[in-house]
C-alpha positions as CSV (number, residue, x, y, z in Angstrom):
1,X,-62.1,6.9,71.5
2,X,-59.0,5.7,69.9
3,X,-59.0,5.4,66.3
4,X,-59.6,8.8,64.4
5,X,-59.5,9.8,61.1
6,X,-58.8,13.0,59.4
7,X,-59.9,14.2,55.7
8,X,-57.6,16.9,54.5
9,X,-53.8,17.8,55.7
10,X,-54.2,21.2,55.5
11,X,-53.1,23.7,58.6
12,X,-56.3,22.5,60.3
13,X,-56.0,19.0,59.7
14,X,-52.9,18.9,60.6
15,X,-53.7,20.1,63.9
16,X,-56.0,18.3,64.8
17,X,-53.8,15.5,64.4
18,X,-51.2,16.8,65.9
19,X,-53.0,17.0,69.1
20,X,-54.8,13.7,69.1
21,X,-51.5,12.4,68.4
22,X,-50.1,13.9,71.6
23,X,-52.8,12.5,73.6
24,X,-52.1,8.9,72.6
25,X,-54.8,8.4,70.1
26,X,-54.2,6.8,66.9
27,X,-54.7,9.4,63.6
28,X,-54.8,8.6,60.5
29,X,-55.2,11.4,57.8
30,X,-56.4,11.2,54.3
31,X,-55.4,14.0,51.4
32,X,-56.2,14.0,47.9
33,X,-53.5,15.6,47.3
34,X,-49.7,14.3,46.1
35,X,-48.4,15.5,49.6
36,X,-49.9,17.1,53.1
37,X,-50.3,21.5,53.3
38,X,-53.1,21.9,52.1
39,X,-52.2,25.1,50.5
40,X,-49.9,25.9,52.1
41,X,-47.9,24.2,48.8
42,X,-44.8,24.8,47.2
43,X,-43.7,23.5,43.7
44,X,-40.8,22.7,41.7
45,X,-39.8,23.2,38.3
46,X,-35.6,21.6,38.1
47,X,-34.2,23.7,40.9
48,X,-36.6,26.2,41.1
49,X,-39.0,26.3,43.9
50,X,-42.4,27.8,44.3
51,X,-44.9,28.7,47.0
52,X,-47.1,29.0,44.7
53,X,-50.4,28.8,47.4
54,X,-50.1,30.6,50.4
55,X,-47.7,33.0,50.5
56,X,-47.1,33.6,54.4
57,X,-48.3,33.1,58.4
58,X,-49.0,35.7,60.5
59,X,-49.2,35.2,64.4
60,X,-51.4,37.6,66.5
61,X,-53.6,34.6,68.7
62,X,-52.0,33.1,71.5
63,X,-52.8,29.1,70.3
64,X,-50.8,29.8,67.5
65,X,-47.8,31.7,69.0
66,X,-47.2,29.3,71.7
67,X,-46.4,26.7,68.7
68,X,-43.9,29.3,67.2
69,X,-40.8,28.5,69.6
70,X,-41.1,24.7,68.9
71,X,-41.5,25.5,65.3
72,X,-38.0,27.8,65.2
73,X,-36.5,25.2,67.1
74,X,-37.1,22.5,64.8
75,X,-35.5,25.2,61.6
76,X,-39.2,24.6,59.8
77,X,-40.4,28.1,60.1
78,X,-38.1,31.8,59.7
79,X,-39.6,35.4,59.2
80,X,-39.9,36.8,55.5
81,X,-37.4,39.7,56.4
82,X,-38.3,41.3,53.0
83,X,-42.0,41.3,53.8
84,X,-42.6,41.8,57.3
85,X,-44.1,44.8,58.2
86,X,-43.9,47.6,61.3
87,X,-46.2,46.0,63.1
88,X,-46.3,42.2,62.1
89,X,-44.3,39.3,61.1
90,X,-44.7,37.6,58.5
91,X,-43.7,33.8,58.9
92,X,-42.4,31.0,56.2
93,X,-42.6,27.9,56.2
94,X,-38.7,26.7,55.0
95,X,-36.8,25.9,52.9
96,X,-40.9,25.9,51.2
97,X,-44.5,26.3,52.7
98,X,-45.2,22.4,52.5
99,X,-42.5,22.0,55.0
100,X,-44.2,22.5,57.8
101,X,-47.0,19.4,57.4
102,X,-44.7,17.0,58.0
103,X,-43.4,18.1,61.5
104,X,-47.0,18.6,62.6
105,X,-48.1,15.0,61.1
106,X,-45.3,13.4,62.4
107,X,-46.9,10.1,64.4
108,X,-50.1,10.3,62.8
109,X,-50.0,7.8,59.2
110,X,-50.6,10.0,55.9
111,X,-52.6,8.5,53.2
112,X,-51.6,10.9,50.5
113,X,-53.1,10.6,46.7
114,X,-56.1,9.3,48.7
115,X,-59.9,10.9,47.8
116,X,-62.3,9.8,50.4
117,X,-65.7,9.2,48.3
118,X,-68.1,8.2,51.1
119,X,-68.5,7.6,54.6
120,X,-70.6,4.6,56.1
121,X,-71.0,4.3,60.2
122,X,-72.6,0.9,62.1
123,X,-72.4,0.0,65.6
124,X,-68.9,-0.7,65.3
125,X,-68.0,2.9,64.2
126,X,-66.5,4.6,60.7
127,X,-66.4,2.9,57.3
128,X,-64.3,4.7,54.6
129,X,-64.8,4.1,51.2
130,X,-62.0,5.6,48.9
131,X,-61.2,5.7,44.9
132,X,-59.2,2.4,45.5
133,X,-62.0,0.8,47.7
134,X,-63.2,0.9,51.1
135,X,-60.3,1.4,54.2
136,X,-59.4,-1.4,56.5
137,X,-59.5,0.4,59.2
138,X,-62.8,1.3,61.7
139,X,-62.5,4.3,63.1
140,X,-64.6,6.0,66.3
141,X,-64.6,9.3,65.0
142,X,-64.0,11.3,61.7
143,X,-62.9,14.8,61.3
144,X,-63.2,16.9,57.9
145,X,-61.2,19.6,57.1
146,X,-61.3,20.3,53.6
147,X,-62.9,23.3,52.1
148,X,-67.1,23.3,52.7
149,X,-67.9,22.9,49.5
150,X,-65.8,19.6,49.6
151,X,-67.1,18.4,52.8
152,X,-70.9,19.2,51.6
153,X,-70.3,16.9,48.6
154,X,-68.4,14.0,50.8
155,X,-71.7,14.4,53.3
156,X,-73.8,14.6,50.6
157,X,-73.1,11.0,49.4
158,X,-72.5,9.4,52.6
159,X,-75.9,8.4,54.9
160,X,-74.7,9.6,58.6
161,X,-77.1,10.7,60.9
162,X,-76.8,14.7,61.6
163,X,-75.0,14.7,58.4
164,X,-78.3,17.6,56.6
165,X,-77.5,19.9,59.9
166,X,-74.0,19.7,59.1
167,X,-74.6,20.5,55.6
168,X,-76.8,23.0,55.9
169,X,-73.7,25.0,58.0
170,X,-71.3,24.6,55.4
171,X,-73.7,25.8,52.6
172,X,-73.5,29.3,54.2
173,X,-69.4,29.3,54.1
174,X,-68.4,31.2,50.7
175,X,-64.9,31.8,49.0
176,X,-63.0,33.5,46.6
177,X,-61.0,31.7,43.8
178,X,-57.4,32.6,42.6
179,X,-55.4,31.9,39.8
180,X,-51.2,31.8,40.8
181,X,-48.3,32.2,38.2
182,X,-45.1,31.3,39.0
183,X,-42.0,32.6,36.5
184,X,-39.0,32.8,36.9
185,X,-36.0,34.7,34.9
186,X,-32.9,34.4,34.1
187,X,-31.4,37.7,35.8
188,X,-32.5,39.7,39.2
189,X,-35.7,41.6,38.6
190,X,-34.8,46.0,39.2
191,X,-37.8,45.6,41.8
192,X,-38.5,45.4,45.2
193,X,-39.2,41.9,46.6
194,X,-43.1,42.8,47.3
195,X,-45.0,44.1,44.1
196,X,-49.0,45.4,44.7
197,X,-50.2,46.3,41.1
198,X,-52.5,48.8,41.5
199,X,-54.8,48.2,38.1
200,X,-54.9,45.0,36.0
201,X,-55.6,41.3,37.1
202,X,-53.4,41.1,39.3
203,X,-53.1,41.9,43.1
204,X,-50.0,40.8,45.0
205,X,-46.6,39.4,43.6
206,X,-43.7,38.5,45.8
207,X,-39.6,37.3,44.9
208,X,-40.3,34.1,45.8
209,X,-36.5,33.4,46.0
210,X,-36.2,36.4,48.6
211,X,-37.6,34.1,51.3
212,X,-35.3,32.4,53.8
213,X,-33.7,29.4,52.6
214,X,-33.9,29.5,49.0
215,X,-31.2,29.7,46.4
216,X,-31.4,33.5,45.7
217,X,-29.7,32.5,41.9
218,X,-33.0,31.2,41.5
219,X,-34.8,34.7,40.4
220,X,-38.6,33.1,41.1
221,X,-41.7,35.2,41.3
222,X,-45.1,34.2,42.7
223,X,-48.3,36.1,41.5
224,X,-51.9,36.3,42.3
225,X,-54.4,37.6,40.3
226,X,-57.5,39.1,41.9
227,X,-60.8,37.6,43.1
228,X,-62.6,39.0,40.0
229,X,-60.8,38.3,37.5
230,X,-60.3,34.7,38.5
231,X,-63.9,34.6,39.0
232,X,-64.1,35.7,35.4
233,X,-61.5,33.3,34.6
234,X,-62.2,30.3,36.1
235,X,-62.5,27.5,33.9
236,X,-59.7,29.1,31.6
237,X,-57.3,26.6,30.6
238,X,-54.1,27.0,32.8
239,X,-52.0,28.3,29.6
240,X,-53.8,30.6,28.3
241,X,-54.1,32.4,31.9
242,X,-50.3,31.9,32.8
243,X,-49.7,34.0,28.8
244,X,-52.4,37.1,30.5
245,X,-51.1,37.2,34.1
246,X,-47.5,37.0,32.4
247,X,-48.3,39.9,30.2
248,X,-49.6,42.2,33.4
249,X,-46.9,41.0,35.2
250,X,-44.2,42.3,33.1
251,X,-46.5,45.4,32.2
252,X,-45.6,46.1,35.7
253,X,-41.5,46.4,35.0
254,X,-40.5,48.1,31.8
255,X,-37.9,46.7,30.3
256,X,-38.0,43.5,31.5
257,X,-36.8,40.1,30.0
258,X,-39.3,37.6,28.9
259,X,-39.4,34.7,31.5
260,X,-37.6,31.1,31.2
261,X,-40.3,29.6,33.3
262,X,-44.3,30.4,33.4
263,X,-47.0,28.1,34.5
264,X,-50.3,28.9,36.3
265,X,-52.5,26.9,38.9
266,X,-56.2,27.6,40.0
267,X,-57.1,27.3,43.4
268,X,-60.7,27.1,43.5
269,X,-61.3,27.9,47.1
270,X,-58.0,29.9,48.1
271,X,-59.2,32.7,50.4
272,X,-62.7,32.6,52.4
273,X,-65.0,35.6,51.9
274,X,-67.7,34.9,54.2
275,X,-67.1,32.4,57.4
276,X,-69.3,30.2,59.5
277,X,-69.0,32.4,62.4
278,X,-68.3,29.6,64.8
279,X,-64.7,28.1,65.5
280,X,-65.7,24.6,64.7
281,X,-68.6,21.9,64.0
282,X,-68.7,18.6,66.4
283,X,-71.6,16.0,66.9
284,X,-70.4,14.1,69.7
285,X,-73.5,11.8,69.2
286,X,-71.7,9.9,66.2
287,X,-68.5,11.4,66.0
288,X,-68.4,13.7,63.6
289,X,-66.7,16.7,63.2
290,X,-65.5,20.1,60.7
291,X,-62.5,22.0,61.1
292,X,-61.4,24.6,58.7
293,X,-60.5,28.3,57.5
294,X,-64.1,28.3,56.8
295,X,-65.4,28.2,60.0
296,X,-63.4,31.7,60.6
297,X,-61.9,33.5,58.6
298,X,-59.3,33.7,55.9
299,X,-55.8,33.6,57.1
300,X,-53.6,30.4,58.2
301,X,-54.0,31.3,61.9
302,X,-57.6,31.3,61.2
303,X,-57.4,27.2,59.7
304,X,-54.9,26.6,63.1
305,X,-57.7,27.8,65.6
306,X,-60.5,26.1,63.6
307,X,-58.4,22.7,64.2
308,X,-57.4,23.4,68.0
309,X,-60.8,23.8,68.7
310,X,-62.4,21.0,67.1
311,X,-59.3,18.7,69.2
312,X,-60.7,20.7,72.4
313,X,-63.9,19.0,71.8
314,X,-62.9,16.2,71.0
315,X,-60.4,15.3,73.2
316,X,-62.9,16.7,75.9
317,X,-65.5,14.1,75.1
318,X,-62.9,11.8,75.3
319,X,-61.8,12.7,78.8
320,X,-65.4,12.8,80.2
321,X,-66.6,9.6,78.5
322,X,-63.4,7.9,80.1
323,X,-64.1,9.8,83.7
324,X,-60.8,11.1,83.8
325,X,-60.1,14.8,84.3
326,X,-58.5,17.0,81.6
């Protein structure tokens, strides 16, 4: 096995690549999206940045902190001094939460703004087809790690052997949607940097420009509102929810100004409310393989540990199949 491909550059796809990377294999990984995190996304409006998906890592698994030294090292990660708790850290990605894909992709080629529509497979391995046509490329193995509902709908039009069992796994992965606001003011905010509303729509805002690295001039807020409400709210248009969670938000400080900056975003599939139950899905028999929060939970960490596993089995297969020893 030489040639892999990854669908999605989120944390999990990104480790996964990272890791075949290191053991010589050639990656390449395919996003839909503008640029690789997943959401772990930042955002900018002139010179204000947003992390307007993720909000912070915490570390408590040992896969995940043995990456931490490297990641200091390198000046891509810092703790959130303002909301790090007694007993945890609470981790950034800097100077924003997108920063860290590119230092875990490095070696591996990114096909950004790519959608993958359909995957074929002969004799001579992975076909993909794309919105701009199929991929030069053959690859021996493929690895998704997008959320299930995406993945169901990619395996859904693509005729892969083992594909239905796949499907049927991911069918039973669930999530929560959330709709973000990001303002931002022209003067300091008479708040602490971590707000938890305890009624309304909303259910965590944070000082966005509190975090390490950013231009503390900059007074930028991040908001989510809840699981029900966005439920509720889904298929609002964007403007009309960024005018209500603005209104709560400022419900929340008396006294406030009115913001110079307020935009919303949906993220359909932002927090996983009932996981596969199993760290990964591999079917060595064609090469095939899912990585993602889904497959264990909700948090960052959860998306690392989904990836390092499906490398473990991959890479495993790939050691046994060559005869040489881990």
């Amino acid at each position: 096995m030489r040639n892999v491909a990854v669908i999605g550059a989120g944390m999990a796809g990104c480790v996964v690549a990272r890791r075949l990377v290191d053991a010589g294999l050639s990656v390449h990984v395919f996003d839909k999206g503008r640029a690789a995190g997943g959401r772990m996304a930042s955002r900018r409006a002139g010179l204000r940045r947003f992390d307007h998906g993720a909000q912070f890592m915490t570390v408590r698994g040992h896969a995940m902190r043995s990456w931490l030294d490297d990641w200091q090292r390198a000046g891509v990660i810092a703790p959130w001094e303002g909301a790090c708790t007694a007993d945890n850290a609470r981790w950034v990605a800097v100077p924003g939460m997108n920063a860290l894909a590119p230092r875990m992709l490095w070696g591996a080629e990114l096909h950004a703004g790519t959608r993958v529509l359909a995957l074929r497979r002969d004799r001579y391995g992975f076909a993909l087809m794309t919105e701009a046509g199929p991929v030069a490329d053959c690859f021996d193995a493929v690895v998704l790690t997008m959320p299930a509902p995406q993945a169901t709908e990619l395996l859904r039009s693509s005729d892969l052997e083992h594909a239905e069992a796949m499907r049927a796994d991911l069918d039973r992965v669930r999530y929560e949607p959330c709709w973000s606001l990001m303002l931002a003011f022209d003067s300091r905010l008479p708040v602490e940097d971590v707000l938890r509303p305890a009624a309304g729509p909303l259910s965590w805002a944070a000082r966005d420009s509190s975090k390490p690295q950013r231009d503390p001039s900059q007074e930028c807020w991040v908001a989510h509102a809840g699981a029900d409400w966005s439920t509720t709210h889904l298929e609002s248009a964007p403007e009309d929810i960024a005018t209500a969670l603005t209104q709560s938000f400022l419900a929340q400080i008396p006294g406030s100004p009115s913001p110079v900056h307020q935009t919303a975003h949906r993220w359909r599939y932002a927090r996983v409310s009932r996981a596969l139950g199993r760290p990964c899905l591999w079917h060595p028999e064609i090469g095939l393989g899912y990585a993602s929060d889904g497959c264990i939970g909700a948090r960052i960490e959860d998306a690392f540990d989904s990836g390092f596993a499906l490398a473990d089995s991959l890479l495993g297969q790939d050691l046994a199949s060559s005869g040489r020893r881990p």
